[in-house]
N, C-alpha and C positions, 0 to 999 in steps of 0.2 A: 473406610478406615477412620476409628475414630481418636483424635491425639487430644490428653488432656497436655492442658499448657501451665508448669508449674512456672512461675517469671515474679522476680522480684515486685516486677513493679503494675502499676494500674495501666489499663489498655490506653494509648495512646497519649501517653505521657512524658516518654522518653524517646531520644533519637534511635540508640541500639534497636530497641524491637521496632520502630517503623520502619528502619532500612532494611530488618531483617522478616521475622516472623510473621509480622502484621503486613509485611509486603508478601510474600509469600503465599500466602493465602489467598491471594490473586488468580496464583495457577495451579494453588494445590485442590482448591474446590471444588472445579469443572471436573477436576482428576477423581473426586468422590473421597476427598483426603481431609475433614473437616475437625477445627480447635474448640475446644473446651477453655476457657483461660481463666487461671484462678492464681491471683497475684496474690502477694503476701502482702503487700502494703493494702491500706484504706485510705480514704482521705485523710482522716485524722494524722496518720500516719505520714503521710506524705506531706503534709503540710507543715512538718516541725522537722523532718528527717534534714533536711537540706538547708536548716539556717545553725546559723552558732547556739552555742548551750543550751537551755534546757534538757541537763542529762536526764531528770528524774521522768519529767514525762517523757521522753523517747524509751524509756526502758520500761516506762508503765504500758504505752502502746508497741512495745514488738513484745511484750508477753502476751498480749492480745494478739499479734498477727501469730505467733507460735502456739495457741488454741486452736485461731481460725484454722492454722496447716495441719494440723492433727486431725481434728473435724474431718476436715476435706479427705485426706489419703482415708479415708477409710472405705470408698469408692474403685480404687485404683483398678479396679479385676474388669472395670465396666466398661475399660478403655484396651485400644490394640496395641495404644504404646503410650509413654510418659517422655514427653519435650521437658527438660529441665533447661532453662533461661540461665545461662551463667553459671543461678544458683538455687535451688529453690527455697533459702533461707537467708536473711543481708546479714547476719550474725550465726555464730555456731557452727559446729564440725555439720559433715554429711550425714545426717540422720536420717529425712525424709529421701534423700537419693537410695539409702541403704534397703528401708524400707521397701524404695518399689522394687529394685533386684531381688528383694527376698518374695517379692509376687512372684518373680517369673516373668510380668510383665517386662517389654524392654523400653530401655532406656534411649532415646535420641539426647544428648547432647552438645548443647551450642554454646561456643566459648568465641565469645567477640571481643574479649578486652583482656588483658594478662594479669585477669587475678590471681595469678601466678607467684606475682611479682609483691611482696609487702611494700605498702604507701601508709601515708595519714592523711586522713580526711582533713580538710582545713574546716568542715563543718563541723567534723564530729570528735577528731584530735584521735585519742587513746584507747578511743571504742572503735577503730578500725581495724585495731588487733586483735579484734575477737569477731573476725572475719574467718580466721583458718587458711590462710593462704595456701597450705599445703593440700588442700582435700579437692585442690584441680585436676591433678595428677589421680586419684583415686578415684574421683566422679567419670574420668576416661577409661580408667580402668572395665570398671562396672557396668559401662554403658555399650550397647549394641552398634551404636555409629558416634563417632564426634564430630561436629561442624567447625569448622574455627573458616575466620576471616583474612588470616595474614601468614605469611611464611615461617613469622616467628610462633606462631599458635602450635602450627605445624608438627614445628621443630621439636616443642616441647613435650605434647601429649604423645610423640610418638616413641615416648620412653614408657610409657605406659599402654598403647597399646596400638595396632596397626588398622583399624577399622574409623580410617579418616578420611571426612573427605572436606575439600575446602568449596568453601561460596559466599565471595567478597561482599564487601558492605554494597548495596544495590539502590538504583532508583527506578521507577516505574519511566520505562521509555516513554509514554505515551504522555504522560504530564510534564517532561524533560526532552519533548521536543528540539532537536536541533534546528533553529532559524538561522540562514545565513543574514550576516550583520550588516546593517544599508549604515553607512556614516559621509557623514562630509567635511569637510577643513574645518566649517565653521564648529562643528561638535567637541565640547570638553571629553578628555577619558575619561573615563569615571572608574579609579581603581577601588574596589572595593575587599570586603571581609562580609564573613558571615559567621555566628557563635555567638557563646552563652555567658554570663557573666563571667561565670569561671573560667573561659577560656581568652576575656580579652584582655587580659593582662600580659597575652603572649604580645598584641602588637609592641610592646614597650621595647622588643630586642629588634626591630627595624624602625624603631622612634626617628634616627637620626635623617634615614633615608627617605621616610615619609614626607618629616620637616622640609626637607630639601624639595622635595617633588610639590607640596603645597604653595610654595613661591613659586610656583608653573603657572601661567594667565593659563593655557588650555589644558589643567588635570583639576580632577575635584576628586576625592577622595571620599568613599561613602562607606560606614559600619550598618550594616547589617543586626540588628540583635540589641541588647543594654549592657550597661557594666561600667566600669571603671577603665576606661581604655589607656589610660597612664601615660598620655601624647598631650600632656601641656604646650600650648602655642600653634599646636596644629591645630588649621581650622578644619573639621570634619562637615559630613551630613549624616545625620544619625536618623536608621531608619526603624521604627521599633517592629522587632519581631512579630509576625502572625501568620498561621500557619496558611490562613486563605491565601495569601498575597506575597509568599514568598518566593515561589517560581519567577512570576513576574516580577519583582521586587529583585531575584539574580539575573533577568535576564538583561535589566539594564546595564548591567555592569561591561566592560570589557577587557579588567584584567584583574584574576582572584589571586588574594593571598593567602599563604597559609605557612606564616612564621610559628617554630615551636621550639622549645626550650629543650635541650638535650640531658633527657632523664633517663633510667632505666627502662620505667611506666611507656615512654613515648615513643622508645625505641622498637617499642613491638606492637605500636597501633596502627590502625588502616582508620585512615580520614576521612570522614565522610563527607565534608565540605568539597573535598580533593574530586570527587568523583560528582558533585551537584556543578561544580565548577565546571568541568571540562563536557559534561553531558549538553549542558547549553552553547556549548563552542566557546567557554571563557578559558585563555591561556594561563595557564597556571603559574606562579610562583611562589615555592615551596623550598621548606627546608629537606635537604636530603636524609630523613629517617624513617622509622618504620616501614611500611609499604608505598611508602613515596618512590623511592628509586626506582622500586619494581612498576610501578603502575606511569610515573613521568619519564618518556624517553629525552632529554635534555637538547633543547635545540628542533627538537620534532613536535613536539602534543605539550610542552610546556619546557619551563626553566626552574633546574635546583641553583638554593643559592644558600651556599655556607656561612657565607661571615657578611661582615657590613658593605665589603669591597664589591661580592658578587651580588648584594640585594641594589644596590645600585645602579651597576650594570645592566642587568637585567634589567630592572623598572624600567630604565632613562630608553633600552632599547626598545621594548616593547611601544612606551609613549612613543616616540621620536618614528619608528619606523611600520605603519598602517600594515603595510603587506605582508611583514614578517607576523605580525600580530594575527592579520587572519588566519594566514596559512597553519600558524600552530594553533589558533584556534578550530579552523576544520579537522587536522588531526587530533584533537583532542576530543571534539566527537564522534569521531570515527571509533578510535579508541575505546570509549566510555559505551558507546551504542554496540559496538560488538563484543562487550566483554563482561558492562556491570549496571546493565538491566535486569530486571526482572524476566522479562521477555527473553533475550537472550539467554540465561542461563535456567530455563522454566523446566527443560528432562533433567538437570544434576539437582535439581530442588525437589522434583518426585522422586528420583530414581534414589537420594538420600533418605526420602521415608520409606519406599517402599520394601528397600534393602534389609531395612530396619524390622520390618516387620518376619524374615526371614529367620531371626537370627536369635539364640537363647532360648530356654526350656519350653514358651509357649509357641513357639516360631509354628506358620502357619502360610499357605498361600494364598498372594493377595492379586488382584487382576485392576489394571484399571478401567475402569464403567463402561459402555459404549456413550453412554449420556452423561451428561453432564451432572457432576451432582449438585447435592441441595446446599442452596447458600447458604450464609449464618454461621453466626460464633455466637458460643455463650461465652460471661464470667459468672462462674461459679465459685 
């Protein structure tokens, strides 16, 4: 089976497709399930999309990338199905989606974030409204299967059609190792965060509590990633992001946070920190939104914390109390290893393509290999 991969963005450039697609392809290969990936971004492209202004060249290069997708689709017959990433355009109504339902070909799509939902880019301001937010709902329509990540993805395309099925944001078990945690009195905690510039402005709404916990002789506090952490007087350790050495780089940690701002946008995401966290046995504390409540059992595999009262509490217990700490931290890989690996969830990740290839004017039957198939991805 062979899946072209329409996806915004360049192979291994974004976290979405690593936890997702790009992880996937682990056990969809052996299955003889192999990607095609042909992003719409270039470098040029990607290298101006995500800072401030420059309107004229970003609209000079995505008439370029809406060439390149033109070019491209006119292959689509040579594939058993078309994965559409989100989107297979960062601007513009469903064109190219429409196109491949007019093959016959079927559609698999994956909605990991709620572009559902209208926002502004703080990159891009007023060109985020010529996104289409409405052409989610449509692209479910049109599509032979939809993948979403969260309850509330769920919730929404199933107004549009009933061929869903869910497969949360994942990490590879086997690089996400759970080690149980050797420590001793004389050890600092070391609470940490992990995220992108853009997201660390979130720590600023547990600023106070931080502060507080940095006047601790045995907690250190360590940031993960870069950015503008907006924690004047805290003294931090800033560890700069790299993909080599970031497993290790979480596993020193032993208590993840994950404060977020209560938006519409936030209310229906699934955190992927959230589940790096708790895979490694780190107890989590989290604000209760999105697929948080659903994934932290409170008191068991981590702690939600609402307001500044209960970021507190929580922190000071986990510091203060080793045993409570392990114990939710073993349940949080229990948790995480049985529900949002890769490995663990490997038949609803084929059985999702496979389904797919059932269903719509070219529908056809598909067996999986006795042998394993051929490695490799292209982008094309």
């Amino acid at each position: 089976m062979r899946v072209l991969i329409l996806t915004p963005y360049l192979y291994d450039t974004a976290p979405g497709p690593r936890s997702s697609i790009e992880l996937w392809e682990r056990v969809l290969t052996p299955a003889g399930i192999t990607f095609d990936y042909a992003p719409f971004e270039d470098d040029e492209l990607h290298a101006v999309l995500y800072t401030r202004g420059r309107v004229s060249e970003k609209i000079r290069l995505m008439s370029k990338a809406y060439a390149r997708r033109f070019a491209r689709m006119r292959a689509i017959r040579d594939y058993d199905a078309v994965l559409v990433y989100r989107e297979a355009a960062l601007i513009g109504p469903e064109l190219f989606e429409r196109w491949v339902a007019h093959t016959g070909v079927p559609i698999i799509y994956q909605l990991d974030d709620p572009l559902y939902v209208p926002y502004r880019s703080p990159a891009n301001g007023y060109l985020s409204y010529l996104k289409f937010f409405g052409k989610v709902g449509r692209i479910a329509r049109m599509s032979a299967i939809t993948i979403v990540n969260a309850p509330q993805h769920h919730e929404y395309v199933s107004r549009y059609t009933s061929q869903i099925r869910t497969i949360p944001i994942l990490v590879d078990g086997d690089e996400y190792r759970y080690e149980q945690r050797r420590r001793t009195d004389a050890d600092l905690v070391r609470i940490g965060w992990t995220g992108s510039p853009t997201t660390a402005p979130n720590l600023k709404l547990i600023a106070r509590p931080l502060r507080r916990l940095a006047d601790r002789e045995d907690v250190e506090l360590v940031m993960i990633g870069g950015g503008d952490f907006r924690l004047p007087s805290v003294p931090l350790h800033v560890v700069p992001w790299q993909a080599s050495t970031e497993v290790d780089d979480l596993r020193r940690l032993d208590i993840g946070l994950l404060p977020v701002p209560v938006t519409e946008w936030n209310k229906r995401k699934f955190f992927m920190k959230l589940i790096q966290y708790m895979s490694l046995g780190i107890p989590p504390v989290c604000t209760p939104i999105g697929a948080n409540p659903n994934v932290v059992l409170h008191g068991e595999n981590g702690l939600l914390a609402d307001d500044e009262a209960d970021w507190d509490a929580a922190l000071t217990r986990l510091v203060e109390d080793p045993d409570a700490r392990a114990a939710m931290g073993d349940a949080a890989a229990r948790t995480a290893h049985a529900s949002y690996t890769v490995q663990a969830r490997a038949e609803d990740i084929i059985e999702a393509f496979t389904s797919a290839i059932g269903r719509g004017p070219r529908a056809r039957r598909w067996s999986r290999p006795t042998t394993p198939g051929a490695a490799g991805r292209r982008q094309v």
